[in-house]
C-alpha positions in Angstrom: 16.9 -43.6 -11.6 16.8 -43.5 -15.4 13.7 -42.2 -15.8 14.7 -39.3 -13.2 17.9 -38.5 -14.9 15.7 -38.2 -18.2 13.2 -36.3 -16.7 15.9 -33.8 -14.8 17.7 -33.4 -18.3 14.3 -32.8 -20.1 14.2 -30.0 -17.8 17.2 -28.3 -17.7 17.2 -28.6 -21.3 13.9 -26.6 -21.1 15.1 -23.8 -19.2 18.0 -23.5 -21.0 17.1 -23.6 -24.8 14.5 -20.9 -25.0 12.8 -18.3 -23.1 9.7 -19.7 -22.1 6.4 -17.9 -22.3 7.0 -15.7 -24.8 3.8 -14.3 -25.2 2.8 -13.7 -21.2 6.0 -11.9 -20.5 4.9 -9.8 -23.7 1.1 -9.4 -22.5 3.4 -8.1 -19.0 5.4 -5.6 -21.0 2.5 -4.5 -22.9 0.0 -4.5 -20.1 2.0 -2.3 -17.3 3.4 0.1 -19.9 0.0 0.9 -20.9 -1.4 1.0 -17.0 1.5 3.4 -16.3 1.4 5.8 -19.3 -2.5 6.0 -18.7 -2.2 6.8 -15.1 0.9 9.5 -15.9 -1.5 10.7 -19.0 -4.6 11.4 -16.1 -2.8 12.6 -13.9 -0.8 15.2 -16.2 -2.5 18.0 -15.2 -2.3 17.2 -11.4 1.6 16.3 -11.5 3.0 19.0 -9.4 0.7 18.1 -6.6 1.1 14.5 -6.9 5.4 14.6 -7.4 6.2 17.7 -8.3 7.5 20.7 -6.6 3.6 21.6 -5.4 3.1 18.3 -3.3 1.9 18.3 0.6 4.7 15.8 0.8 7.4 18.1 0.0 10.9 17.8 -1.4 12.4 17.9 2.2 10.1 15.5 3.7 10.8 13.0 0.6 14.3 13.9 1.3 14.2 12.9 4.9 12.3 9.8 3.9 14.5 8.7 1.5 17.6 9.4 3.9 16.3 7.0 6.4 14.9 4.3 3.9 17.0 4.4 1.3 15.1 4.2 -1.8 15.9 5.2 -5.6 14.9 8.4 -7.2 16.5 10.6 -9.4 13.8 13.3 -8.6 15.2 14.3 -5.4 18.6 14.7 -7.5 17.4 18.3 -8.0 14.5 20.3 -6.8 14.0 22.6 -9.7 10.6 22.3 -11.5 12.7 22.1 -14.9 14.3 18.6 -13.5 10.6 17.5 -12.7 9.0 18.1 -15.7 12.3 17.1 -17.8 11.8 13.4 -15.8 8.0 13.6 -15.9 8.1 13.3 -19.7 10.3 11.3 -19.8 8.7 8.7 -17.9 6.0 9.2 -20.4 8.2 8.2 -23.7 9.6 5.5 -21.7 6.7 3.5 -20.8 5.0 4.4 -25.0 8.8 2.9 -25.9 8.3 -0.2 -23.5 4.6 -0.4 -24.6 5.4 -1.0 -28.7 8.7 -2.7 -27.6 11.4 -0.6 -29.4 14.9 -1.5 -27.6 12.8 -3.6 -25.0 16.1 -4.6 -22.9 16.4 -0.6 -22.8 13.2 0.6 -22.3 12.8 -2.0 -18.9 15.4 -0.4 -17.4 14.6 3.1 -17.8 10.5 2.5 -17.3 11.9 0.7 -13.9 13.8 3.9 -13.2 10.6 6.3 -14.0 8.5 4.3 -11.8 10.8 4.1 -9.4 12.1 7.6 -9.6 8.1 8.7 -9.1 6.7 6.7 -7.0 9.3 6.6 -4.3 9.4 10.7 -4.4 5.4 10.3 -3.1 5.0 7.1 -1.1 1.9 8.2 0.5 0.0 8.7 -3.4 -0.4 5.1 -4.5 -2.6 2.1 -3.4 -2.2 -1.5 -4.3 -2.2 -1.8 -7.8 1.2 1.1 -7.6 2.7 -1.7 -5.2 2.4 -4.4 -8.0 3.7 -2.2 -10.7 6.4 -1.1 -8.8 7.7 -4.8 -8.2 6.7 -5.4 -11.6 8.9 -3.0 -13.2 11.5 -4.4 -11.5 11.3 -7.8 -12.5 10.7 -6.9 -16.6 13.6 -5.8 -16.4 15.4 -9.6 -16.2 12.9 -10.8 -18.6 13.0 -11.0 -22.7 9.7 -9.9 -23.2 10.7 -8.6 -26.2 10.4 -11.7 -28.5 6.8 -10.7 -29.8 4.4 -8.6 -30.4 7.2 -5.9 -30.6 9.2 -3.5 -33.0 12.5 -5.7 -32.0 10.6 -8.8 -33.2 10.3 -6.8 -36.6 13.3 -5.7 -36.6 14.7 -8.8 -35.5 12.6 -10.9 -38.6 14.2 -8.0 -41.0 18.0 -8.9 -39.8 17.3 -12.4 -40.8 15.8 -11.8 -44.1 18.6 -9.4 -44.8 21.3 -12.2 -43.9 19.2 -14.8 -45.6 19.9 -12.8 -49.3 23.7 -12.3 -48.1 23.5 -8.7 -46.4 25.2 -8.3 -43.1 23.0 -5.6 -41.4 24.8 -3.3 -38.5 22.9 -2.2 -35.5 24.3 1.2 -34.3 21.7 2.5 -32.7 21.7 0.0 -30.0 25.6 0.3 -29.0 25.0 3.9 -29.4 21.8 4.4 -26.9 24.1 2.3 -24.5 27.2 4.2 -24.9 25.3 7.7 -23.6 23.6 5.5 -21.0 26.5 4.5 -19.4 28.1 7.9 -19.3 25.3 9.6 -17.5 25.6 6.3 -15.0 29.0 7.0 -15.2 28.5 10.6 -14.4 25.8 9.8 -11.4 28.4 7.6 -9.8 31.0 9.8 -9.7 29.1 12.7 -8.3 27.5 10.6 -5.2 24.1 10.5 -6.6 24.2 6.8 -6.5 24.8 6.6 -2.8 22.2 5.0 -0.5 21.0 1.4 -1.4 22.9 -0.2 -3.5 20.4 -2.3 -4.9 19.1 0.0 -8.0 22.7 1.3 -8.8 24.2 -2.5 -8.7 21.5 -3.6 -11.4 22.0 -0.6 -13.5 25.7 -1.4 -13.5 25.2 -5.0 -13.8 22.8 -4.7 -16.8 24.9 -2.6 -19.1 28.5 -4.9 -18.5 25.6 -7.9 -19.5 25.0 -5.6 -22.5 28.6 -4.6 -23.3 29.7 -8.2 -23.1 27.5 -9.5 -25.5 28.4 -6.7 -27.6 31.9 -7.5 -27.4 31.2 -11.4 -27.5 29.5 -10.7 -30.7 32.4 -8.4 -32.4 35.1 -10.6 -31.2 34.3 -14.2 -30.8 35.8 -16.7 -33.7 33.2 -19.0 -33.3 29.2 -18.9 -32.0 30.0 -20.5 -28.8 30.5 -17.9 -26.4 27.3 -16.6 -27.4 25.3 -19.5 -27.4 26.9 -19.3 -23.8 25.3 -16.0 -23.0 22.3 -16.6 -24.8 21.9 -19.7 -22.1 22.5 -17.8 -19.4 20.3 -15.1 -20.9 17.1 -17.3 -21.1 18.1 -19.3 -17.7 17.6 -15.6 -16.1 14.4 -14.8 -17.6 12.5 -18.3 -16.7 13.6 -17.5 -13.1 12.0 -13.8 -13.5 9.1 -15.8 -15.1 9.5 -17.8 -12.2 9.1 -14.9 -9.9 6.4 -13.2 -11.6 4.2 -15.7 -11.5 5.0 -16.8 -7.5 4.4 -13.0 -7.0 1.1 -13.3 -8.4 0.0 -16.4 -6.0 1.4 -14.8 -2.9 -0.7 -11.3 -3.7 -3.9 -13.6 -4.3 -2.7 -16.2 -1.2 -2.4 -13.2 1.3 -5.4 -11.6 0.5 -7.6 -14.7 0.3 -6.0 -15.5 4.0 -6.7 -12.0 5.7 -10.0 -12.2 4.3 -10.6 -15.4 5.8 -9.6 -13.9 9.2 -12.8 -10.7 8.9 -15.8 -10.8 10.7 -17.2 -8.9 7.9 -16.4 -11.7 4.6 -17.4 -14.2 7.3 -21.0 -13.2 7.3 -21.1 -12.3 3.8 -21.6 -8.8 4.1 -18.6 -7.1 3.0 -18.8 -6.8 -0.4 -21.7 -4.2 0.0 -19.4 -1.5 2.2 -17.3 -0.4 -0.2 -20.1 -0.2 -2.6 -21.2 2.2 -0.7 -18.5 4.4 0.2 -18.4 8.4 -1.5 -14.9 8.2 -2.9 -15.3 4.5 -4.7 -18.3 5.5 -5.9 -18.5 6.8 -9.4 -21.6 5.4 -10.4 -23.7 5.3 -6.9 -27.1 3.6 -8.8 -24.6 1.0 -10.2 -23.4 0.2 -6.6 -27.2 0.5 -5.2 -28.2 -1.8 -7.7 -25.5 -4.6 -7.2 -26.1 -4.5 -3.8 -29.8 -4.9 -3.6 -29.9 -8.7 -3.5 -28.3 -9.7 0.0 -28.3 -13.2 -1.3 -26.0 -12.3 -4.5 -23.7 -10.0 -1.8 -23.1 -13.2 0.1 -22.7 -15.3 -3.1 -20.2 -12.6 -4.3 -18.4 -12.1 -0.8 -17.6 -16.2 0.1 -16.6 -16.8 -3.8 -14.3 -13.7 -3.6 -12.2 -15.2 -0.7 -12.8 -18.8 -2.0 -11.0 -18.0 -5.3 -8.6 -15.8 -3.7 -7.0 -18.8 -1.6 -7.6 -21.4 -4.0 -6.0 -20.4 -7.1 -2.8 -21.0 -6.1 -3.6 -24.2 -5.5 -5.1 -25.0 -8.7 -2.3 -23.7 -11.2 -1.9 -27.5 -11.4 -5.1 -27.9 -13.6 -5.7 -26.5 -16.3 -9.2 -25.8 -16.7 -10.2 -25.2 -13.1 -6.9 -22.7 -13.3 -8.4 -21.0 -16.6 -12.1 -20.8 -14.8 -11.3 -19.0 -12.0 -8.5 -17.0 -13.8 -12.0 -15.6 -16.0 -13.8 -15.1 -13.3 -10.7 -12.7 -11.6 -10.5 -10.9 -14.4 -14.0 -9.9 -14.4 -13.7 -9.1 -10.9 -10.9 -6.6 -12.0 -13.5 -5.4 -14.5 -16.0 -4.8 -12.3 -13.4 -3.2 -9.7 -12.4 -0.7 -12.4 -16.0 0.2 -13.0 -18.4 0.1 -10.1 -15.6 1.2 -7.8 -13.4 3.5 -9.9 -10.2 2.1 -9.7 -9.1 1.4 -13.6 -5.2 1.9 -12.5 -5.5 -0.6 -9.6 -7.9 -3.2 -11.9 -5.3 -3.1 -14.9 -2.6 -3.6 -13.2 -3.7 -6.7 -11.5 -5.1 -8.4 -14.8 -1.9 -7.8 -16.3 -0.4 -9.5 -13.5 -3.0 -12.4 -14.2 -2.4 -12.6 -17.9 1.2 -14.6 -16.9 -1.1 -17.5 -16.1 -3.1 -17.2 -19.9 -2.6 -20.1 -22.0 -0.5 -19.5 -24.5 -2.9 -21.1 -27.3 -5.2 -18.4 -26.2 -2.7 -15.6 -26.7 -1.7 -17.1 -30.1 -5.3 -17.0 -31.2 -5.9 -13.4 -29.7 -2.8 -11.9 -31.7 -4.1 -13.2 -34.7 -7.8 -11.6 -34.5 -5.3 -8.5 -33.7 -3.3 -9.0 -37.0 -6.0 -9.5 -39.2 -8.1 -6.6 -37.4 -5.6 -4.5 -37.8 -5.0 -5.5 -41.5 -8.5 -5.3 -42.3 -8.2 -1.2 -41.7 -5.3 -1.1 -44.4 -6.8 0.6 -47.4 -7.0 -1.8 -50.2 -4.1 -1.9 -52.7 -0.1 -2.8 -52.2 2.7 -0.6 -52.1 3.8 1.6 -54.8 6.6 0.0 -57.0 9.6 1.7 -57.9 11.4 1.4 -60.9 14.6 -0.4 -61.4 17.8 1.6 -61.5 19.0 3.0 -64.6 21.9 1.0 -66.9 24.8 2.8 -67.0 25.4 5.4 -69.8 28.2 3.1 -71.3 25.8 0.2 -71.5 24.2 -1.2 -74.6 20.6 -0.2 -74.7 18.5 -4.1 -73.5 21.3 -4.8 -71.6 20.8 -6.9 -68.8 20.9 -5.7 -65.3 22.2 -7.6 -61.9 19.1 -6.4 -59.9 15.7 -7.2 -60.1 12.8 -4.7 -60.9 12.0 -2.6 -58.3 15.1 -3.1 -56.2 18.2 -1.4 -56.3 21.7 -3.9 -56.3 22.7 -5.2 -52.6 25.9 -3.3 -52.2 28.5 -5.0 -49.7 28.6 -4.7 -46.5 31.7 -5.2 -45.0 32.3 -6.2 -41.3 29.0 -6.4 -39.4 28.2 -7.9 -36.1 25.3 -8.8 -34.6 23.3 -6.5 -32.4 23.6 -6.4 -28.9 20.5 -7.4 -27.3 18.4 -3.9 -26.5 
């Protein structure tokens, strides 16, 4: 009984000091902000026909639809072209904010909106790896996949080397960006466009009192306790998005390992070469003749497909046999993306596969990053300033308070910390 009590508290102290993987929910962030902004980038000159004003599904049919089911959008808010194109772009800056991590808590709730908002205005446009995202988006949004390999882990590393030399830095930005967020929620409320499910609207509501709470905890709380409350809470929620995430992930892989199983086609070993050989996955047709000339490899390739499909969730228990077929799904995706032209779909499902990454392996591949990315810096530090002038009533070699190249700190009076964007 001991030993389980130890073992239980282990745990819950686990969940509850940190967020845990810091550096997969950050390869999650950074991985489906890029697949979106590339597919919105591609599809830029097609946007009219794909959501916009030009589609075959039109803005009354997506009306009708949405009536019956439900679902978010703020593009059926309007139908003028000025609206689309306004929300189009800004769909765009949203998921380049989310993808360098500036005001991550932010940004995850207005890239869920943009996917949301586009997608559900064009159901009939997407394929599988658009499902993924669009759950995906959903659940970033609980996470702090902010903590690295970000501008707020920059920013965050500045604000403690700030109140390390006795500085008190002040974030307004942050309550700012919040402030005209919830008067534009405010504003959709109030004028009915919030009606219909009341999942979306609930979140966005929930998420800025979360954000206005631990604004106010940190302005007005006499001592760190109520924070060190909400920053518990805080990482309790993002281990069971993490949580989530990752169960998502097994159950897409589970399924689709199962209805394989259940084909006459994967159980003969032939099904691999059919969509090789379809005209609209087909970008390079000699590249889908030549995998598919040995029947022996198409068999090889069709029974491993299904056997690593419905085994991996099984082995997320060991680490190696986990890490071997993890490699060989991500160069499944690869080949997906090339031989059958579906770079959206692929991306989006190693990125959905990266939660599973060890986290030594992350480390090691954002360092090669950092010192790649330091080795393009031209040689040579900064430029250094000179130190500010003595004052005219000063004797000349008189001593100065700051240091060269800095001017003196001046107070700053009454600042509180940063609410968590």
């Amino acid at each position: 009984m001991n030993r389980f009590s130890l073992a239980l508290s282990r745990a819950i102290a686990r969940v509850t000091d940190s967020a845990l993987g810091p550096y997969q929910t950050a390869v999650i962030r950074i991985g489906f902000g890029l697949t979106w902004l590339l597919f919105l980038l591609r599809e830029f000159p097609h946007r009219q026909e794909l959501y916009g004003p030009d589609s075959p599904w039109s803005w009354e049919l997506a009306e009708q639809l949405v009536a019956a089911n439900d679902a978010f959008t703020v593009l059926l808010w309007s139908d003028s072209r000025v609206w689309f194109e306004a929300v189009y772009a800004l769909a765009v800056l949203f998921s380049l904010l989310l993808l360098l991590g500036w005001r991550t808590r932010t940004m995850s709730v207005l890239f869920m909106v943009g996917v949301l908002s586009l997608q559900n205005r064009s159901v009939f446009m997407g394929d599988g790896g658009d499902n993924v995202l669009h759950l995906m988006a959903i659940y970033l949004v609980f996470t702090r996949c902010g903590r690295v390999w970000s501008l707020d882990a920059r920013r965050a590393r500045r604000a403690a080397e700030a109140r390390a030399r006795g500085d008190r830095p002040r974030d307004r930005v942050g309550p700012a960006l919040w402030g005209v967020l919830g008067s534009v929620l405010l504003l959709a409320t109030l004028v009915g466009r919030m009606d219909g499910d009341r999942f979306v609207p609930v979140l966005l509501w929930a998420v800025w009192f979360a954000q206005a709470l631990w604004w106010l905890v940190g302005r007005r709380a006499r001592t760190d306790r109520p924070r060190i409350l909400l920053d518990v809470v805080a990482n309790i929620v993002h281990n069971g998005a993490l949580l989530v995430i990752m169960a998502e992930a097994c159950l897409i892989y589970a399924t689709a390992g199962w209805y394989k199983v259940q084909g006459s086609r994967w159980q003969d070993g032939t099904a691999v070469y059919y969509p090789l050989h379809l005209e609209h996955f087909s970008p390079w047709p000699a590249l889908g003749d030549l995998l598919s000339a040995s029947g022996t490899m198409v068999m090889l390739v069709t029974y491993a497909t299904v056997a690593v499909q419905v085994a991996f969730p099984f082995t997320l228990f060991n680490r190696r046999v986990k890490n071997v077929l993890l490699s060989f799904m991500i160069i499944e995706h690869t080949v997906i993306a090339v031989v059958l032209g579906l770079p959206f779909f692929s991306l989006a499902m190693i990125t959905a596969d990266a939660v599973f990454l060890p986290t030594s392996f992350l480390r090691r591949l954002g360092g090669l990053t950092a010192r790649a990315r330091g080795s393009l810096r031209p040689p040579g530090g900064g430029t250094v300033l000179p130190g500010p002038r003595p004052p005219a009533d000063a004797p000349t070699g008189a001593p100065t308070d700051a240091p060269a190249g800095r001017a003196p700190a001046a107070p700053v009076p009454g600042g509180v910390p940063a609410p968590r964007t």
